[in-house]
Structures are given as C-alpha cells and as structure tokens.
C-alpha positions in Angstrom: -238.3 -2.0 -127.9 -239.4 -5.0 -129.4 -242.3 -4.7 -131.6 -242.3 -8.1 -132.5 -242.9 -9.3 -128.7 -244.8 -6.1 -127.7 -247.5 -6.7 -130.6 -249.8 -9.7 -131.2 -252.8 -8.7 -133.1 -254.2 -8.5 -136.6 -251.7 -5.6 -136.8 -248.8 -8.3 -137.1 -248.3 -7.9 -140.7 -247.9 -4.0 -139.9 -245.8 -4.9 -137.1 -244.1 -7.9 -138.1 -240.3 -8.0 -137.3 -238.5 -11.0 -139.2 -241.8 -13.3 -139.4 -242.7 -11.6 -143.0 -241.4 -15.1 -144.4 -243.6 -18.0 -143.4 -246.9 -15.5 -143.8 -245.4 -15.4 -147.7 -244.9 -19.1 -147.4 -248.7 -19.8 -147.2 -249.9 -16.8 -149.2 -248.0 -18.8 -152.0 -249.9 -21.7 -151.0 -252.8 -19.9 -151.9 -251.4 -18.1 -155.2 -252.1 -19.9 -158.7 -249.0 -21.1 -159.5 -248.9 -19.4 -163.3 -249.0 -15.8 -163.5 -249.7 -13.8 -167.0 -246.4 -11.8 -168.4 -245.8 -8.2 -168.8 -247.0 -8.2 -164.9 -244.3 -6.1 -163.7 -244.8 -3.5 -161.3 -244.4 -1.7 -158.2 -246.8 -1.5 -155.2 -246.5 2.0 -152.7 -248.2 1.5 -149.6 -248.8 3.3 -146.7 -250.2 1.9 -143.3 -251.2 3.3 -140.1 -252.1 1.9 -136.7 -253.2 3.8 -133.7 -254.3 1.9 -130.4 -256.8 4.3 -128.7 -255.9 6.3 -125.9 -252.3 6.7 -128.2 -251.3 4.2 -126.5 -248.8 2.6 -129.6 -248.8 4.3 -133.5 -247.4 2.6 -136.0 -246.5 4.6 -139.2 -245.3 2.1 -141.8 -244.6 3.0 -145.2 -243.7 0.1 -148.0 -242.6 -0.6 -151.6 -242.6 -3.5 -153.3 -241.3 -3.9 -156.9 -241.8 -7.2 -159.3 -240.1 -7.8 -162.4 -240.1 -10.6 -164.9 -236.6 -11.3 -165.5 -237.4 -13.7 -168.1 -240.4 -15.4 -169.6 -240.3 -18.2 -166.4 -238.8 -16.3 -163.5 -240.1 -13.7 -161.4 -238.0 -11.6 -159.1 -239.6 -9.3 -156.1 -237.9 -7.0 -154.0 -239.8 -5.5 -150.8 -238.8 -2.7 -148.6 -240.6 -1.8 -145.0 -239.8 0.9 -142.7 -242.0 0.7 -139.4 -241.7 3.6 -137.2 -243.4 2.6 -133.8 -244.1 4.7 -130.6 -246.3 4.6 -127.5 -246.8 2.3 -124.7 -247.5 -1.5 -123.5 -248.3 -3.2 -120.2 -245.5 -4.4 -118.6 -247.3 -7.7 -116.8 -246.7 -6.0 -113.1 -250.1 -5.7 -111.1 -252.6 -2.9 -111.7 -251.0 0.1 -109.5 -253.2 2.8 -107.6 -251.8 6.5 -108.2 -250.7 8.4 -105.1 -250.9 11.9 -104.5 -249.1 14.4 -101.6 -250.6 15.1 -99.0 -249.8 17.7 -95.9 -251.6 17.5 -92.4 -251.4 19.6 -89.9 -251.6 18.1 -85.8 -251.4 19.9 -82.3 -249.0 18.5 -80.1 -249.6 19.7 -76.0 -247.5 18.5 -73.4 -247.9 19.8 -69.2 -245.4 20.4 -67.0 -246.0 20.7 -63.0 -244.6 24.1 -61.8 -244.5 26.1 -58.5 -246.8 29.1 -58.7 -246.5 30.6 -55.6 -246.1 29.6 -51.9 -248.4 29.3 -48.8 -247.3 30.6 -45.1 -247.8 27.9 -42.6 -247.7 28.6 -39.0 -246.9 26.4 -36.6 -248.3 23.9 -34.7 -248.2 26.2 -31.2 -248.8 29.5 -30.8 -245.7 31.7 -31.6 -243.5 28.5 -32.6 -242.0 28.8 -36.3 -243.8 28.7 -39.1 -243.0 27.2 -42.5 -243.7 28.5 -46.2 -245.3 25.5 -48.4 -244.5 25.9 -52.3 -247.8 26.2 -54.3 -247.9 23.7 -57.6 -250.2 24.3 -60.5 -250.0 22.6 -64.7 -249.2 24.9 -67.4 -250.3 23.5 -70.9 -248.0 24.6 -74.2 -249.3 23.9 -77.7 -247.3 22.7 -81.3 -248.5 22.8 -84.5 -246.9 20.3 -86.2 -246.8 19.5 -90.0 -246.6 15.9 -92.4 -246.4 15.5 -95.8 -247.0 11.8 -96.9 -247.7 10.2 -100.2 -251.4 8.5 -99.7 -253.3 6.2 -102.7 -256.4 7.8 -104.8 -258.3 6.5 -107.8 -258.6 3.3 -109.3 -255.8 0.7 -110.2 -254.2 2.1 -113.2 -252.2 -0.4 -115.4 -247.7 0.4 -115.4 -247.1 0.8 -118.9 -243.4 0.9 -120.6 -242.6 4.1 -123.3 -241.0 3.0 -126.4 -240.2 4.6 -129.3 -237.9 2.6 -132.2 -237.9 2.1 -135.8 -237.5 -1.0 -138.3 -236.5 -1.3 -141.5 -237.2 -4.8 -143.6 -236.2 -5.9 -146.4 -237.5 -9.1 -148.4 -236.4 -10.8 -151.9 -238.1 -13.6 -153.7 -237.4 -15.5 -156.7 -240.0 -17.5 -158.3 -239.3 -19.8 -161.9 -241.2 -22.0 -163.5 -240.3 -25.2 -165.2 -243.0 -27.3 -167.1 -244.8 -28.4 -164.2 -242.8 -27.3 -161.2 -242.7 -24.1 -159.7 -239.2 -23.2 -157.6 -239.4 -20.7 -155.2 -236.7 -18.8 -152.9 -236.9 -16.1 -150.4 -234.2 -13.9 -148.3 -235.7 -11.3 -146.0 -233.4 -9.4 -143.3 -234.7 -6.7 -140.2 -233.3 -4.9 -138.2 -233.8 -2.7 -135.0 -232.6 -1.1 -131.9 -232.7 -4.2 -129.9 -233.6 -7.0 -132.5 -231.9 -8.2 -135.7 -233.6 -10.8 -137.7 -232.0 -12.7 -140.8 -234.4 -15.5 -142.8 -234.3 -17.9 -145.7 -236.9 -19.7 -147.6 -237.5 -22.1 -150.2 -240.4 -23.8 -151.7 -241.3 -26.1 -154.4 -244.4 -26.9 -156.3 -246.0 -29.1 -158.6 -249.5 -29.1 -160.9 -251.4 -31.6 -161.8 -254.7 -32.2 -163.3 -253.7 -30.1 -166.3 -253.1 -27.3 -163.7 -256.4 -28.1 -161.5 -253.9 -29.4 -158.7 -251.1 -27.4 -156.7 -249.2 -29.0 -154.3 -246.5 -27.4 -152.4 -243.6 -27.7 -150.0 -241.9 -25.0 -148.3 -239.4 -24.6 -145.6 -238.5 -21.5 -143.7 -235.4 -21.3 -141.7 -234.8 -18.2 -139.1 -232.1 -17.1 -137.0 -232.5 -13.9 -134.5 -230.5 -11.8 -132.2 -232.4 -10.1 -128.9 -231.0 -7.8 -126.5 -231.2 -8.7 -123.2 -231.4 -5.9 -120.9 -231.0 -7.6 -118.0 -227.6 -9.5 -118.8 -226.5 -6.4 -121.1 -225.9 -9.0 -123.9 -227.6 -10.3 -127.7 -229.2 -13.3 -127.7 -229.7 -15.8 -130.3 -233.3 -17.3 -131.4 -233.6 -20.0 -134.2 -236.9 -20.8 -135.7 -237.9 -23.5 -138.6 -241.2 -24.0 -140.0 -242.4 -26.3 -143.0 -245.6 -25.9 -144.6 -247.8 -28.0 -147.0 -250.1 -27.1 -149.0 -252.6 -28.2 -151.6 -255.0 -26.2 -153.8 -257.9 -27.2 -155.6 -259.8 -26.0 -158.0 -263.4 -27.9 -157.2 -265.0 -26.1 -160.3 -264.6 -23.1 -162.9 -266.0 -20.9 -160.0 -264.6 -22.5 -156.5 -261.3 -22.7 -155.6 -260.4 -24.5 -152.2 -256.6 -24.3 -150.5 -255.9 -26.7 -147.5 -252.3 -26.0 -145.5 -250.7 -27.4 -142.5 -247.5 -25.8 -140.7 -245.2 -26.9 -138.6 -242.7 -24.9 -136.6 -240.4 -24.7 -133.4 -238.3 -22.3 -131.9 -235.4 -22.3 -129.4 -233.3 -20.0 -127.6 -234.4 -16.1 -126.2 -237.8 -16.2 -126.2 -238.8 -13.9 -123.1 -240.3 -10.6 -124.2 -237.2 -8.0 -123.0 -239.7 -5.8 -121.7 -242.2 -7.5 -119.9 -242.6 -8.4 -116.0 -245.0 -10.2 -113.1 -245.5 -10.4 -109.8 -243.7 -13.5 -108.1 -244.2 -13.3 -104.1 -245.1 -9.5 -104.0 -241.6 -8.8 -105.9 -241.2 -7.9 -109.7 -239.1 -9.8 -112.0 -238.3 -9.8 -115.2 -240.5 -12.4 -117.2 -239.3 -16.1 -117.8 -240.6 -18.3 -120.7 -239.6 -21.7 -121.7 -236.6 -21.8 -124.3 -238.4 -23.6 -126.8 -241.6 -23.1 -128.3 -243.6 -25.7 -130.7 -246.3 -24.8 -133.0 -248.9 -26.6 -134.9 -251.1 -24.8 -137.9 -253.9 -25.9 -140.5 -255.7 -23.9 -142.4 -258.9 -24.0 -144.8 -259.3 -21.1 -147.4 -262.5 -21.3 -149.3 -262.9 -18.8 -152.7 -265.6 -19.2 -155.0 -267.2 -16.8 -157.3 -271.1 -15.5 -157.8 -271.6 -14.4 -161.5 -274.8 -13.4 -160.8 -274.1 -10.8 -158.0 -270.9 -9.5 -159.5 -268.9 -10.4 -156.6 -266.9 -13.2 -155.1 -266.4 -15.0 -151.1 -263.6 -15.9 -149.6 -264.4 -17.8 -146.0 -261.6 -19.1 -144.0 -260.8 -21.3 -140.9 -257.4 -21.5 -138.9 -256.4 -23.9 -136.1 -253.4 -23.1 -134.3 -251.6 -24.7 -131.1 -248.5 -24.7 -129.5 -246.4 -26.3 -126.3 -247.2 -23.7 -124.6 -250.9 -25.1 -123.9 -252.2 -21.9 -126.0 -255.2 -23.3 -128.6 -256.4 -20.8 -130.8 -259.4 -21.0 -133.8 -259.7 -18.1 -136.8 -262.9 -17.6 -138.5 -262.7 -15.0 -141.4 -265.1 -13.9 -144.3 -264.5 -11.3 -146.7 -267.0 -10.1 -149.9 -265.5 -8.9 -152.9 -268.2 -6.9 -154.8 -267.5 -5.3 -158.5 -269.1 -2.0 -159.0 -268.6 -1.6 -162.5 -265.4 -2.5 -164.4 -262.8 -0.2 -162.4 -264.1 -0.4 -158.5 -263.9 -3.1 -156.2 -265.4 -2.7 -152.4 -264.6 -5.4 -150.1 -266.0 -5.6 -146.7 -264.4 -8.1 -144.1 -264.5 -9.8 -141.1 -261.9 -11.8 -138.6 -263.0 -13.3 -135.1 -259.7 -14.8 -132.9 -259.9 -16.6 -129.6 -257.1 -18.6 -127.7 -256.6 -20.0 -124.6 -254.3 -19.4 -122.1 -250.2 -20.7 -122.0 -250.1 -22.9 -119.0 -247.7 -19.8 -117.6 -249.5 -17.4 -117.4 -251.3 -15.7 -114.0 -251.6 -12.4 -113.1 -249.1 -12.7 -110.5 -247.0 -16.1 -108.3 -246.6 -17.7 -105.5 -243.5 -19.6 -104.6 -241.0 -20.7 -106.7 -242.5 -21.0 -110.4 -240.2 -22.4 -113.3 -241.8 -20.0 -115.8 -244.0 -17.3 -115.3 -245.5 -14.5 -117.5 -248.3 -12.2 -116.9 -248.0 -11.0 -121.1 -251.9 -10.3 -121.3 -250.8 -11.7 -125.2 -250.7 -15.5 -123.3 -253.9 -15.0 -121.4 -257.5 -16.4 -122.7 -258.6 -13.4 -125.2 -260.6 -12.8 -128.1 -260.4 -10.0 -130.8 -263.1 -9.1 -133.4 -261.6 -7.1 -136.7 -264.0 -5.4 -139.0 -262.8 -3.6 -141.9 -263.9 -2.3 -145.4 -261.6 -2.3 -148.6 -261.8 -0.1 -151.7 -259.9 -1.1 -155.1 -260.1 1.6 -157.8 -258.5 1.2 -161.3 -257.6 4.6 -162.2 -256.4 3.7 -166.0 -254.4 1.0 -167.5 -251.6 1.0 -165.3 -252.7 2.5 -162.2 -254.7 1.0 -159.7 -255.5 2.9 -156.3 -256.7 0.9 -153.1 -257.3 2.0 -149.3 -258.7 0.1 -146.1 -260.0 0.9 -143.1 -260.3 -1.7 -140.0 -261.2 -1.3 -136.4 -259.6 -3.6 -134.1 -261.2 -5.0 -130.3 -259.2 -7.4 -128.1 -260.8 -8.8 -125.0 -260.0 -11.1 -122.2 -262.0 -13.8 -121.4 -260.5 -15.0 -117.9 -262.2 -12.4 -115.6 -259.0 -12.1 -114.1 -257.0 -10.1 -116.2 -257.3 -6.5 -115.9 -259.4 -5.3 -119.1 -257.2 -2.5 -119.3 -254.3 -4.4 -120.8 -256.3 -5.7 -123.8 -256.0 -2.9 -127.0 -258.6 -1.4 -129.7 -257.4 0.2 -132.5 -258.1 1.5 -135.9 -255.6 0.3 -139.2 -255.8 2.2 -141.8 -253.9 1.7 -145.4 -253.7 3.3 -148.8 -251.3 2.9 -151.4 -251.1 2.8 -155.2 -249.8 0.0 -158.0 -248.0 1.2 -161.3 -247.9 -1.3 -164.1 -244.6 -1.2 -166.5 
C-alpha cells in the first residue's frame, strides 16, 4: 500500500516515498554554501513511528555516507529501508458493528373440528330423527427460531490493513567553483505498488564576500502507481523549482527566505481510499493535476549569553486544490557543556479543506474524496532532541516527538485523525 498517499504528517520524512528530493532542495537553501574539509563521514539512523491504537508502525532504518572526493566536491550517498504496517481509513462512512442474534416466537393456528354429534328428534312425535355433528376449535402451538444480524455500539471507522516495505536510495554531488556552488541529485524508490525515479539540480552563488547565498534549483519526478481498479501502473510526473536566498543579518543572525513552485499530472488518486457517492462506495477520484505554491521564512540567530541558539520558522503553502495551509515552528538549541546539545521543539499545522472533499455525495460529482488528509485539520508536534559527542569522531543523538492531528470541520469523524509518537536514534562516525 501506498505510504506516500496513506501518510501526511510530520512523519513525512519517515514516510516519504520519492519526495526525499525537493525537501533536500530547500534544506540546501538553508545550508552555508562552504563546508570545512576532512568532513567525511557516515550517519546510522534509526526511526520509529507508532500511531496509537497500532494503528500504522513504521520501522525505518537509514545510512548516509559523505565523502570529499576532492578539495571542491562532495559526494553523498543515502540508503532508506521503511518497513510499514497497520491500518488507514478508507474515506467510506463511519459503520456500526453488528452482532448475531437468535429469537425464539410461538406460532398458533386453530382449526374447526367435529367433536361429537347431537340426536335430534323430529318435529312430530315418533317421526325420524336426525343426528347434528358437534364443532369445537382445537389450538396447536410452534416454536419457531431466527437468527438475524442486528447493529450495536457506536459508529466505528472501516479501516484498510497494509503491510509493505520501501527501500530509497538518494545520491548528491555538490562542487564548488570560486563563487558558485553546483549541485546534482538522483534519488530512486521503490515498492509493492509504487516506483519513484527523481533528478535534481541546483546552482548557487555568494556574494557579499560570502554574506549572500542565492540559489536556484529544479526538481524533476516521474512515478509509476498501481491501479487496483484497472489492474494496471500508472504514470505521475512532478516538477518543482525553488529559490532561495540566505542572509546573514549579523555575526549572530542568519535569515533564509525560499519560494517553491511545483505541479503535478497524471495518477493522483490515493489507490486505497473511498467515499460515499449516493449511498454507494466508489473508489476515490481526484483531479489529474495538482498545483502548488510555497514560501518559507527561517529565522537562526544565536544567544552567547545563554549558551544556546533559536531557530523560528513560518511556511505558507497552497495549492489548486483550494487547500491553504500555514506552519509555525520554534526550536531551542541549548549547549550543556562542550559535548551535549538538548533541543526542545515545537511545530503547529493547519489547512483548509480541498474544494472535494465531504464526507460523503450526492448526485453526480466530478471529483470527490472523503481522504480525512484534504479536510480542514490541524496537528500540534512536540518533541525533545539530545546531541552527545562521545569523542572526536563519534557523535550520538536521539529524539522523541509526540504527534496530534485534529479536524476542525465538525463534520469529520474524529476518529480518522491520528496521534503518534516518533522516536529516532542514531550515531555519526567521522573518518
């Protein structure tokens, strides 16, 4: 099943199938464009996401090793293998469970009958006389017994089992040229019923003797989805372009604005997911091309004084599919010494609902999804973050966050909406 379509949540990177490339886009956007040398190493991480209830688990182990291959070019190589189980709302109505039940009825039914007969005589004396038949009701009993399946408890949710695993992998190359940074990107994915292949590239420039990054990148992606309806693989295309520019405002601050643009065509309709169009359920159907609009604001600047640094952030995102969505996020990054770093965080989403989206149709709708994903939501992550240097080449880091999504339509069944805990460790070896 299609973890990609099943999963929207700050999970995504954990769950991310084929999309790893335009989140490494801006991230790049964000990175100082020189890096020291003798930086090479390799990162092991582990993640794990459990929705409560068990409802989906994600176990998704990673390595990612960087090498200088020379004193201006980088090369990374990443490898992810997500293996994903549980269950997801299909988008049919909320369903009350039914239970067997046997009664037990008498059925009577009467029947006239002759029980015995009367002499008569006749009308004169020693004339003929007549015997009359006697009638009287005799009652007969049935026991009769029915099974029948009758409703009980409240509206539970249909949810669709999955279990499947991914494996990802992504390369970068990075060189640097004066001024000008050059960057390329492949990453490939693959699953039961979805295959991804992407391409990147991005260029850079500084100015202001380094002060000033400005970037360009462009991400091109082509996918293939199993329909299970038709039986057949789909295609999906996608192509984003981002810009970015990062300032440093001072010694301490360091300020990154970004603005994507993407658009996708083709299969877009979650394979698994249904609704309710005139009491009958049917297979989702989604428009066949999707637009999107992104800025970002990332805000870092450092407190001497405390030992610590902020990072504050503010993203804007909106699509043709009427969805408008705003991201706030703060996170503290407090030294404790020379070797530990604890960093708490904070994220708070809300969008608004794609014009297609009800809990269930009338007549004859174009497209239609009830993916609680496309409803008017909100989710809240909280999370702390420990970095421990363990000696000269070893660093050590693990994270806990806890995960609440909402709705916020009063029509959509609470139910649907997840809360999980992430959790991550994982180590980084110098060379």
């Amino acid at each position: 099943m299609s973890c990609q379509h099943r999963k929207q949540n700050p999970v995504a990177v954990l769950l991310a199938r084929g999309r790893p490339v335009v989140l490494a886009l801006l991230l790049l956007c964000l990175l100082p464009a020189r890096r020291s040398l003798g930086e090479e190493h390799v990162d092991l991480t582990l993640g794990y996401y459990l929705e409560d209830n068990h409802r989906v688990e994600v176990w998704s182990p990673a390595l990612l090793w960087e090498m200088d291959v020379n004193p201006s070019t980088v090369f990374r190589l990443q490898g992810t293998y997500d293996v994903v189980s549980g269950a997801s709302p299909t988008g049919a109505p909320p369903q009350r469970q039914t239970k067997a039940v046997t009664t037990e009825t008498v059925a009577s039914s009467s029947q006239r009958v002759i029980t015995g007969y009367q002499f008569i005589s006749g009308p004169t004396p020693g004339s003929p006389g007549t015997q009359v038949p006697v009638y009287g009701n005799v009652s007969s009993s049935t026991r009769i017994k029915q099974t029948k399946l009758v409703p009980f408890g409240p509206p539970i949710l249909p949810l669709q089992t999955f279990k499947d695993q991914r494996l990802g992998i992504d390369m970068e190359w990075e060189h640097h040229s004066d001024d000008w940074v050059y960057t390329g990107g492949l990453a490939v994915g693959n699953e039961s019923d979805y295959t991804s292949l992407a391409g990147t590239a991005k260029i850079g420039r500084e100015f202001n003797h380094k002060a000033t990054l400005v970037t360009f990148g462009v991400s091109l992606d082509h996918d293939w989805v199993r329909d299970p309806v038709q039986h057949k693989w789909e295609p999906k295309d996608t192509q984003e372009s981002i810009l970015g520019l990062t300032q440093a405002i001072d010694p301490k601050t360091l300020l990154t604005l970004s603005g994507t643009l993407g658009a996708a065509q083709g299969y877009l309709d979650d394979q698994y997911k249904y609704a309710s169009v005139n009491g009958l359920i049917e297979h989702e159907k989604r428009p066949d091309s999707r637009e999107r609009r992104v800025a970002m604001l990332l805000l870092n600047r450092t407190f001497d004084s405390l030992h610590g640094s902020l990072e504050a952030s503010y993203r804007f995102y909106n699509d043709s599919y009427g969805i408008d969505a705003h991201t706030f996020g703060l996170a503290w990054y407090q030294h404790l010494g020379k070797y530990v770093i604890l960093s708490p965080s904070v994220r708070y989403y809300q969008q608004s609902a794609a014009d297609f989206y009800a809990v269930s149709f009338a007549g004859n709708p174009v497209n239609f999804s009830s993916d609680y994903r496309l409803s008017k939501l909100a989710t809240l992550t909280y999370g702390l973050k420990l970095v421990v240097k363990l000696s000269g080449r070893v660093n050590f880091n693990v994270s806990y966050d806890r995960y609440t999504m909402w709705g916020r339509d009063g029509v959509t069944s609470q139910d649907a909406y997840p809360s999980a805990n992430i959790m991550s460790m994982g180590f980084r070896l110098w060379f």
